[in-house]
Backbone as JSON, one array per atom type, in Angstrom:
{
  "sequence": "XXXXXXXXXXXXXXXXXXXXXXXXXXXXXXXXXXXXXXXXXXXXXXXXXXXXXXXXXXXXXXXXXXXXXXXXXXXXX",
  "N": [[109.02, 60.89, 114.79], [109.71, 63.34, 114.37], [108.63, 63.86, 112.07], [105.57, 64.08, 113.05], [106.06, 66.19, 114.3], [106.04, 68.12, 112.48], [103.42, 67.67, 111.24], [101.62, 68.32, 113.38], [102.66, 71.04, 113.66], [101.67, 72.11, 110.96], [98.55, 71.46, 111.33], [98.16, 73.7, 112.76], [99.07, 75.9, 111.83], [96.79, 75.72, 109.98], [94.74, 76.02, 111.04], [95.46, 78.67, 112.22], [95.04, 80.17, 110.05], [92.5, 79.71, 108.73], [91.37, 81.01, 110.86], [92.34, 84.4, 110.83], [91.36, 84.73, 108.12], [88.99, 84.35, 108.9], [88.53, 87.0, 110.55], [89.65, 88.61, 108.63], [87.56, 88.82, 107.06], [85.75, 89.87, 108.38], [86.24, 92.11, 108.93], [86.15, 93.94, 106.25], [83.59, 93.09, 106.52], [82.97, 95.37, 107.71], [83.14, 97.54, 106.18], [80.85, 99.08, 105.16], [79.81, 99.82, 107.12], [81.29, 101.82, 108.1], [81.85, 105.35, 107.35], [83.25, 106.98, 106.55], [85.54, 108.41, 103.76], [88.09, 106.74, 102.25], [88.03, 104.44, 104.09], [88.02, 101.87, 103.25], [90.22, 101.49, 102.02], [92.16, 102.21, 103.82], [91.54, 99.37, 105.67], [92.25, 97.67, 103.79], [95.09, 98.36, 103.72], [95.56, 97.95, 106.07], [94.96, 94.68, 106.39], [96.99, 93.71, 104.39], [99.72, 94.64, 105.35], [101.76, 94.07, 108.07], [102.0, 95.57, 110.34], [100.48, 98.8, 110.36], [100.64, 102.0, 111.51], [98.73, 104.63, 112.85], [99.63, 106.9, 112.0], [101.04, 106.19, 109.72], [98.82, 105.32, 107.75], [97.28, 107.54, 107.89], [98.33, 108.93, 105.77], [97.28, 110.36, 103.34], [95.07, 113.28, 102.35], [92.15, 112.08, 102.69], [92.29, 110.51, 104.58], [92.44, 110.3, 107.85], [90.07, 110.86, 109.15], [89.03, 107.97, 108.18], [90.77, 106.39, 109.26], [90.43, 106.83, 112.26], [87.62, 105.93, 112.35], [88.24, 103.23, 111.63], [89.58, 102.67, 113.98], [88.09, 102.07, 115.42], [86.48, 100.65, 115.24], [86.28, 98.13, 117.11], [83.93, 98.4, 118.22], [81.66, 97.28, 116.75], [80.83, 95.77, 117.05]],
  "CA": [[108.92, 61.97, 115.75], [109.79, 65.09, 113.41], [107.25, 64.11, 111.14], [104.49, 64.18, 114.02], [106.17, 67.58, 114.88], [105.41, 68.82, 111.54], [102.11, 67.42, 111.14], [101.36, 69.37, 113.88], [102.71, 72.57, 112.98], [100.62, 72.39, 109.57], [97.36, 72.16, 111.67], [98.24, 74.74, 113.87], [99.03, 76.88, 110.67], [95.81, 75.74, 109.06], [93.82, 76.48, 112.35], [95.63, 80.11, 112.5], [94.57, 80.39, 108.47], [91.0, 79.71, 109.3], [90.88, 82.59, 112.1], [92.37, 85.11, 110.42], [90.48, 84.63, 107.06], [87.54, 84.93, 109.18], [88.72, 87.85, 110.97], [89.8, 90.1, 107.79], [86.1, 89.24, 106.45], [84.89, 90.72, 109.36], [86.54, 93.98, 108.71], [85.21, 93.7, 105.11], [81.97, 93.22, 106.23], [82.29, 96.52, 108.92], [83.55, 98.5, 105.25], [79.89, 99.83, 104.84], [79.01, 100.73, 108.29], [82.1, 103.65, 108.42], [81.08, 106.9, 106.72], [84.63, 107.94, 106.63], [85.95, 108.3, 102.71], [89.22, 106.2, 102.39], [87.94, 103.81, 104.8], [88.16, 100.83, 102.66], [91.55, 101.65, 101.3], [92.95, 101.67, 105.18], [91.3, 98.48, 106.09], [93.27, 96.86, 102.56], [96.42, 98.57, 104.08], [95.8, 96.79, 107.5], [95.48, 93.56, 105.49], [98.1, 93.86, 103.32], [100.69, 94.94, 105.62], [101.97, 93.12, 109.3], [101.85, 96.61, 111.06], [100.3, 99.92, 109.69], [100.55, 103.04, 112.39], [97.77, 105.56, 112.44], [100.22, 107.79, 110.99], [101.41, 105.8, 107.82], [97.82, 105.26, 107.37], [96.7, 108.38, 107.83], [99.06, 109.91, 105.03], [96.21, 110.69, 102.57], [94.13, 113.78, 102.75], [91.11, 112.08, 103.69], [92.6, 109.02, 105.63], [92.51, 110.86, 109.05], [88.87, 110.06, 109.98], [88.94, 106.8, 107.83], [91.82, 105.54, 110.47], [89.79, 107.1, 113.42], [86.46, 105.75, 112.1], [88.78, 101.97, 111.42], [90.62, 102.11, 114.85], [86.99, 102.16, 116.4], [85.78, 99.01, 114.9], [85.88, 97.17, 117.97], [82.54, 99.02, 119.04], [80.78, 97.61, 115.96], [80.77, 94.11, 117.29]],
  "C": [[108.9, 63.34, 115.04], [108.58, 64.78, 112.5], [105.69, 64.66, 111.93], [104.6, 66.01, 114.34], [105.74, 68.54, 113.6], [103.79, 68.89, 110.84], [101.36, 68.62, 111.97], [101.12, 71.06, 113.71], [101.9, 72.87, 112.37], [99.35, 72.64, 110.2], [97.33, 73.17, 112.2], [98.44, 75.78, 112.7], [97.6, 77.2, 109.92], [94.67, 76.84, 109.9], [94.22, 78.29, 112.19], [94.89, 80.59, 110.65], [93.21, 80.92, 108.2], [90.76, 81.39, 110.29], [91.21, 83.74, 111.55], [91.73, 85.51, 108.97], [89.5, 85.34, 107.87], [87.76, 86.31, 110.08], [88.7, 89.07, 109.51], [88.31, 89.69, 106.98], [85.49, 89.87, 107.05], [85.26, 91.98, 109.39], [86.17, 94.09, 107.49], [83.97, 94.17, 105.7], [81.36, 94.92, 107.14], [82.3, 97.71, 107.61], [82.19, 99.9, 105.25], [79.55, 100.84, 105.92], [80.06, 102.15, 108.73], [81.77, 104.37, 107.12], [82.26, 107.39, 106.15], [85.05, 107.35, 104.4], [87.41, 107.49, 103.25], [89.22, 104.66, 103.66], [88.2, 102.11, 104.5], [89.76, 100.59, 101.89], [92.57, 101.16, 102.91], [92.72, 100.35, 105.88], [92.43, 97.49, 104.58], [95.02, 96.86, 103.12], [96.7, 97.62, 105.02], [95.61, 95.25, 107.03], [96.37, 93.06, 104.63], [99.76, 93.96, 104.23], [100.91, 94.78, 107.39], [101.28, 94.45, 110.44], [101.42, 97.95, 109.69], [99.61, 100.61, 111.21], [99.75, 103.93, 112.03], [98.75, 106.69, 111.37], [100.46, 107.55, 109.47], [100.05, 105.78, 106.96], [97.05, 106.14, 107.19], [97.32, 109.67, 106.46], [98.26, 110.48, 103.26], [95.59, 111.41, 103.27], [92.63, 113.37, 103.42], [91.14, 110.51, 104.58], [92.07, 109.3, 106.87], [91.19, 110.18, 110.08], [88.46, 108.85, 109.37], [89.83, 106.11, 108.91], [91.06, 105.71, 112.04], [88.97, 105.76, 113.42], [86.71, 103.47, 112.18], [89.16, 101.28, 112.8], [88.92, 101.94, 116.02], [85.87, 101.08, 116.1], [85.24, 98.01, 115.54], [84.16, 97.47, 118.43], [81.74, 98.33, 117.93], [80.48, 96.41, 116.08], [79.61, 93.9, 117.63]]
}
């Protein structure tokens, strides 16, 4: 029975593994289409780190419209 429950788990880990892989390639692949300097540095941050707030992210001179230009990603779908 616990073994079954862990079996489980593991796919359900693997499965979440899979989706998010393919998710942070997909912000990768949006790197080119923002204009914004620093734009590739704040997408590393948001990979790198569970939560990152426009503010922490924005704490580089030219972050500001790299975090704008990042938080507007969804449109590029």
């Amino acid at each position: 029975m616990l073994a079954s429950a862990y079996a489980l788990a593991a796919r359900e880990a693997a499965d979440l593994a899979v989706d998010l892989s393919r998710r942070a390639e997909k912000l990768f692949d949006a790197v080119p289409k923002l204009r914004a300097k620093g734009a590739e540095r704040v997408i590393e941050m948001l990979l790198a780190d569970d939560c990152v707030g426009p503010a922490r992210a924005a704490n580089k001179p030219s972050f500001p419209t790299a975090v704008r230009g990042v938080c507007s990603i969804g449109s590029l779908n």
